[in-house]
N, C-alpha and C positions, 0 to 999 in steps of 0.2 A: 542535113545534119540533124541528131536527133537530140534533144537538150536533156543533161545528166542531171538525177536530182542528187544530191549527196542530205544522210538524213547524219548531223551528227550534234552531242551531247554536249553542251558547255559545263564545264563543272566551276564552280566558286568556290574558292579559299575562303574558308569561315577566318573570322578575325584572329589574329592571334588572343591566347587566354595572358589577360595579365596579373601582375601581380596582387591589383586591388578584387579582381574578379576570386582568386584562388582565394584571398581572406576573408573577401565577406561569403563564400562557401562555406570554409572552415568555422568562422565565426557562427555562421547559421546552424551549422553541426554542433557546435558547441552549445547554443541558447536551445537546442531543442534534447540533450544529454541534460542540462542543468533542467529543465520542464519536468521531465520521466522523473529524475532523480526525485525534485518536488513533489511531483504527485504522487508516487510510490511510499514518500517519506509520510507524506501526508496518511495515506490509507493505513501505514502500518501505527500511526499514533491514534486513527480511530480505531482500527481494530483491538489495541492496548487499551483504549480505553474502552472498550465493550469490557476487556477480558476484567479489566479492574473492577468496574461493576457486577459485574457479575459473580465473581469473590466475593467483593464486599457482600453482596447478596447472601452469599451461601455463607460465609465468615457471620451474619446476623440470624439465620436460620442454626447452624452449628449452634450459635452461642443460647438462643434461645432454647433448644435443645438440652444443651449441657445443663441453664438453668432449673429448666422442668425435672432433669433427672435428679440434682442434688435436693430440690425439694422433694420432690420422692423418697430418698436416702434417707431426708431429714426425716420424713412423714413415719418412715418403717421403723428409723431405730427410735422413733418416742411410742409405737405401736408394740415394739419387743420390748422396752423399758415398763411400759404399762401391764404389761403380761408378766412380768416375774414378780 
């Protein structure tokens, strides 16, 4: 008599997914949406405040600007006043 080997697969039933299993999923998606949202919110108040500075910057270069011209303005019409 010749002996049969039979070759076969057992499969296991993962556990069922329960209810607290779905929430702390859902929760975990939720605290890592609130993180991006964070960090995103974070980058765009440094980037605001680069841009703020750097107005300011140019808002003190303008003004120093506009200064120099009015004294100039000033310098020419007492230069035309002088000459008549």
């Amino acid at each position: 008599m010749k002996k049969e080997e039979h070759h076969c697969n057992i499969h296991m039933m993962p556990p069922p997914i329960t209810d607290e299993d779905i929430s702390a999923l859902f929760n975990g998606l939720i605290s890592i949406v609130k993180k991006k949202i964070e960090l995103e919110t974070r980058a765009e108040v440094i980037s605001m405040n680069e841009n703020v500075e750097n107005l300011k910057q140019l808002l003190k270069e303008k003004q120093a600007e506009c200064v120099r011209l009015k004294n100039e303005i000033i310098y020419l019409k007492n230069e035309l006043l002088n000459k008549k």
